[in-house]
C-alpha positions as CSV (number, residue, x, y, z in Angstrom):
1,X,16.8,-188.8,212.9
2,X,18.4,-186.1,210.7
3,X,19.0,-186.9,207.1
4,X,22.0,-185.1,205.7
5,X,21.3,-184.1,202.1
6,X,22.3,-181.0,199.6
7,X,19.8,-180.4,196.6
8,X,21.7,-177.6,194.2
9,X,18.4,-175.8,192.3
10,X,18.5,-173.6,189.5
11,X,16.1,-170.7,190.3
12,X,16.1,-169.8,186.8
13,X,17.0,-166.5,184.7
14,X,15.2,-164.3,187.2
15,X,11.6,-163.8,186.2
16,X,9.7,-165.9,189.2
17,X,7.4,-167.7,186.8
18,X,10.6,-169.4,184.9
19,X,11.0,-171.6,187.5
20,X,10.5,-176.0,187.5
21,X,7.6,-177.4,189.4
22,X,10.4,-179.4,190.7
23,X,12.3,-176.8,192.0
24,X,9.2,-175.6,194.0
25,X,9.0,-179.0,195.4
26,X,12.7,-179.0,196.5
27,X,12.7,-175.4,198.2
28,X,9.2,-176.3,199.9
29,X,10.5,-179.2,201.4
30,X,14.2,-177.5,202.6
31,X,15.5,-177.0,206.1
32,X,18.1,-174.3,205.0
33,X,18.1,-172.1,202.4
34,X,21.8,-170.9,200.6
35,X,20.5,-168.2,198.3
36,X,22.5,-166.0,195.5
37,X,22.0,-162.5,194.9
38,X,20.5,-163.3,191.0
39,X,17.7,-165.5,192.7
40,X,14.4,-163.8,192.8
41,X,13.3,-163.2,196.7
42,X,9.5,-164.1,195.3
43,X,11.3,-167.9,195.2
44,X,12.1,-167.4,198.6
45,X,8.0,-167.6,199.4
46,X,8.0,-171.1,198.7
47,X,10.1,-171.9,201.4
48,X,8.6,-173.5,204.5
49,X,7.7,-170.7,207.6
50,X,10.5,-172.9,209.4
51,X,13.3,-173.0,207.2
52,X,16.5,-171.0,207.8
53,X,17.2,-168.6,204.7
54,X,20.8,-167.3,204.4
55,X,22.0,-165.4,201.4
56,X,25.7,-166.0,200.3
57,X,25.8,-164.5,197.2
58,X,27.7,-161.3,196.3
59,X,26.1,-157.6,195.6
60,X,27.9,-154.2,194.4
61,X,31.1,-156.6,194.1
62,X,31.1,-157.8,197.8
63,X,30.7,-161.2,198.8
64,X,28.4,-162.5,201.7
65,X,30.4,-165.4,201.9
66,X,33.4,-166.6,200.4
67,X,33.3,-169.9,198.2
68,X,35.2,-171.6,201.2
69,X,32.8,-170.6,203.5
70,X,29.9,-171.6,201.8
71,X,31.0,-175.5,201.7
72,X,31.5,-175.2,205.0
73,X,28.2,-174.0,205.7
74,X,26.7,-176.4,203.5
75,X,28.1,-179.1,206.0
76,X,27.3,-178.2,209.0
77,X,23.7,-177.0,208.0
78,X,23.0,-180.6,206.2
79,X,24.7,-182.3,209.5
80,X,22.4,-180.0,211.6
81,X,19.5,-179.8,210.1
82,X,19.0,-182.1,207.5
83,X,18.1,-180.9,203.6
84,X,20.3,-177.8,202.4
85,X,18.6,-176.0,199.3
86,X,21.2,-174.0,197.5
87,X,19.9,-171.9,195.3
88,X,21.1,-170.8,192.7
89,X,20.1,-168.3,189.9
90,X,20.0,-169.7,185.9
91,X,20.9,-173.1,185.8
92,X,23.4,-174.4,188.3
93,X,25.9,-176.4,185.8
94,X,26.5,-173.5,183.5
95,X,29.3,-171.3,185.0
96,X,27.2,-172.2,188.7
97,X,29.7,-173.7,191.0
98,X,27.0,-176.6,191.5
99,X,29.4,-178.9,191.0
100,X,32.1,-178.2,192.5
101,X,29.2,-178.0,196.0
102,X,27.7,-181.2,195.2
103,X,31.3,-183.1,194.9
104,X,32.4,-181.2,198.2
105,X,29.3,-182.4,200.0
106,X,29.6,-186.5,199.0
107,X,33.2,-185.8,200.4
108,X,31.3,-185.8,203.8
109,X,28.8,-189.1,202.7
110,X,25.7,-186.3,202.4
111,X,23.1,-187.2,200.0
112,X,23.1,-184.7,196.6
113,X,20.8,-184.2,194.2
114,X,20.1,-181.5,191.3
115,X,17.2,-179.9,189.9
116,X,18.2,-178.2,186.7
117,X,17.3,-174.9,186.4
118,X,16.4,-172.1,182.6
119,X,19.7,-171.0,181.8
120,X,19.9,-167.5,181.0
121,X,22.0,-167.9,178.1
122,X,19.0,-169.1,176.2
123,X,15.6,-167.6,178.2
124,X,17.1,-163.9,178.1
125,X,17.6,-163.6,174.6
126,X,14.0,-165.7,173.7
127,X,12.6,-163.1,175.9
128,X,13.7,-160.5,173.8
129,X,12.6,-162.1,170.5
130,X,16.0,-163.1,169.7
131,X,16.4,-166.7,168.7
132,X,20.2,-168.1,169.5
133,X,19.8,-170.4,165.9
134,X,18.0,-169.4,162.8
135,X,17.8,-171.3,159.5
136,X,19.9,-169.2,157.0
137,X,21.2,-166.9,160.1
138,X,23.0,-168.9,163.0
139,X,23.8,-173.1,162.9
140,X,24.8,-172.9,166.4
141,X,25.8,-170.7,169.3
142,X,28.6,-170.6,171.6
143,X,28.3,-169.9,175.9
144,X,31.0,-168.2,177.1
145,X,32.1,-166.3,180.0
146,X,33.4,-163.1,180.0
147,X,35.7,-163.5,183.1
148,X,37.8,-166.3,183.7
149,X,39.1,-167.6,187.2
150,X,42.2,-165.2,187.0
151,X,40.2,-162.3,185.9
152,X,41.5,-162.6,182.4
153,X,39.1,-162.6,179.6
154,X,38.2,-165.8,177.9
155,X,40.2,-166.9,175.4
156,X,37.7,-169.0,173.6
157,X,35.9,-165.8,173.0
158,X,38.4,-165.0,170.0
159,X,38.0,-168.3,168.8
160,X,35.0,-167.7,168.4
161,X,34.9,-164.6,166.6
162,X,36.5,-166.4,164.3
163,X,32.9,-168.3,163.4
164,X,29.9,-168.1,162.3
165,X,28.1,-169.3,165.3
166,X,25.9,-166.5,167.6
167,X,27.8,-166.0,170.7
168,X,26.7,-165.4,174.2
169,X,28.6,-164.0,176.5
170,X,28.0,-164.2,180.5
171,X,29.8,-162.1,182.9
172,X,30.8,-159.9,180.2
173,X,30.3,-156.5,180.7
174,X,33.7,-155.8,182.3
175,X,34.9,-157.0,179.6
176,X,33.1,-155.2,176.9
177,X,35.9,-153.5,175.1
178,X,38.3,-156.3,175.3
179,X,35.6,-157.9,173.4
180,X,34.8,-155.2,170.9
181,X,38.3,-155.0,169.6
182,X,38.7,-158.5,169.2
183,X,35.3,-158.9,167.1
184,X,36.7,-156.0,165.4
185,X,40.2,-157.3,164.4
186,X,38.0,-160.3,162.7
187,X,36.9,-157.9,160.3
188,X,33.4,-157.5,162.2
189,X,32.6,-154.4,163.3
190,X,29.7,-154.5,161.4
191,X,28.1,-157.5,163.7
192,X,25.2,-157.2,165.2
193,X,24.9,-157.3,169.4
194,X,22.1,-157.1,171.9
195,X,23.2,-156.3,175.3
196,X,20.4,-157.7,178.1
197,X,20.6,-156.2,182.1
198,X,18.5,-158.0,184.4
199,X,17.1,-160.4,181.5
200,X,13.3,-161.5,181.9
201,X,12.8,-159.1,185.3
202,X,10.3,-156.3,185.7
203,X,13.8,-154.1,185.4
204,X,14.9,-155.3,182.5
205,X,17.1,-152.9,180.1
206,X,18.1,-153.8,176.4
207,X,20.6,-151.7,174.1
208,X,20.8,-153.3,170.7
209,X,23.7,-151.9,167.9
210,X,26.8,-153.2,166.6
211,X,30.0,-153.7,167.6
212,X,31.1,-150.7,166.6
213,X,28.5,-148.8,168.3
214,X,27.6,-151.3,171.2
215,X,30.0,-149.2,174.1
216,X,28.2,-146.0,173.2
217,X,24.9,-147.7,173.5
218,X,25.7,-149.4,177.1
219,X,26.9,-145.8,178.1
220,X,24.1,-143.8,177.2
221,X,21.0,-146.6,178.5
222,X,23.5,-147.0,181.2
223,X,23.8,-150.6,181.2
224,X,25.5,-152.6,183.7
225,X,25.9,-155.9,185.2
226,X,24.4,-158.2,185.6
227,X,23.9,-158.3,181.9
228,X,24.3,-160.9,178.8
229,X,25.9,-160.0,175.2
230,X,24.3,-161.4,172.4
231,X,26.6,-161.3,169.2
232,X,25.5,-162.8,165.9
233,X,22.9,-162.0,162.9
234,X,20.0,-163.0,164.6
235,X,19.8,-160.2,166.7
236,X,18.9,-158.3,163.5
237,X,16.1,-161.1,162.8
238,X,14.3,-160.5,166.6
239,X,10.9,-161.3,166.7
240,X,9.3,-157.7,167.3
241,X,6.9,-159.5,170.6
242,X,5.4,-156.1,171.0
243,X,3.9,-156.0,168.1
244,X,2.7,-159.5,168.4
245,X,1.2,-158.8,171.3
246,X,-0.7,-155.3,170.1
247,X,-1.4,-156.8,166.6
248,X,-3.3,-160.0,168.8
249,X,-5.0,-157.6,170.7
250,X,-6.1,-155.9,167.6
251,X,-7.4,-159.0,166.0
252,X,-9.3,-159.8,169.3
253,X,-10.9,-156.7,169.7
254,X,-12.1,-157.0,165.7
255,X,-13.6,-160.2,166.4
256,X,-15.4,-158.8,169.5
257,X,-16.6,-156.1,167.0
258,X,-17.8,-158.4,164.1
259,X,-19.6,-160.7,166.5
260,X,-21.6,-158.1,168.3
């Protein structure tokens, strides 16, 4: 007897090792597979030699599958089959559409469940030494996104130039000089901003300035989506991990030495 149910996972920023021991578990033990275009394919290895894999997500701005569409096929699948993974990159609550799935699907008495997934906003920037709060630097940090429903851009982002807080921007990049000029009608051209493409991936580009000098920086690295803005002091007070690392290295290879 077939068990309709839908488990939404988050698949994490997009480095394959960033991903829950519980979200292994759920894509192991799927039927179907609903996959987006910022999951890693390595996730997708997990998956049992039987399950159906179908990607719905949206690459070079066209989409596989409308949002419509992908309810639907999130019904019939679970009705078919039995358990629906979708899968979804970061973590599914924050600016996901996992909700707005998992509400649909109890509309048709199928089982839901969620497996909370590393957001983004907060593993991209770690990964580049950048904390979001510092004592003395940041109190707290806002998550925004850079595109509303309409296409507009987010009013809450001016209200938050207006703080103190770090700010970090998702779905951005579009946006990028809609947001300069409003950081620098606060008075803050002077601010400091990392922008991240492809955050914790083997392709991962970072262009670090100012507001002021942030659109030359994407234009000359070249940056693009999909890519998170970073905008506060603490992206002057990143932790230099390179140096960590070599410095580490260093000390091991002086203890090899010394203990010869």
């Amino acid at each position: 007897m077939i068990h309709p149910k839908l488990t939404v996972v988050g698949a994490g920023p997009g480095d394959p090792d960033l991903i829950t021991l519980k979200a292994i578990k759920a894509i192991q033990s799927a039927d179907v597979i609903l996959y987006d275009a910022l999951v890693n394919d390595a996730l997708l290895g997990y998956a049992s030699k039987t399950a159906e894999i179908i990607f719905v997500g949206k690459r070079k701005g066209c989409y596989a599958y409308q949002q419509s569409q992908i309810n639907q096929l999130i019904i019939e699948r679970a009705l078919r089959f039995g358990h629906v993974v979708r899968l979804k990159g970061g973590d599914p609550f924050i600016f996901g559409r996992g909700a707005e799935e998992l509400d649909y699907a109890k509309e048709y008495a199928i089982e839901v469940a969620i497996v909370p997934g590393i957001s983004s906003s907060a593993a991209v920037p770690a990964s580049q030494g950048i904390p979001l709060t510092k004592r003395n630097a940041s109190e707290s940090f806002w998550v925004i996104t850079g595109t509303t429903k309409s296409h507009e851009i987010s009013g809450d982002i001016a209200l938050a130039a207006q703080s103190t807080a770090t700010i970090v921007i998702l779905m951005g990049m579009g946006k990028l000089s809609e947001i300069v000029s409003i950081f620098t009608a606060e008075g803050k051209a002077d601010t400091a901003v990392a922008v991240i493409q492809n955050g914790t991936r083997e392709d991962e580009k970072v262009g670090i300035g100012t507001i002021s000098t942030i659109g030359a920086i994407v234009k000359e690295k070249q940056l693009s989506s999909p890519a998170i803005i970073i905008i506060g002091e603490v992206v002057n007070q990143r932790v230099d991990l390179s140096s960590m690392y070599e410095q580490s290295n260093l000390a091991s290879k002086f203890t090899q030495l010394i203990s010869a």
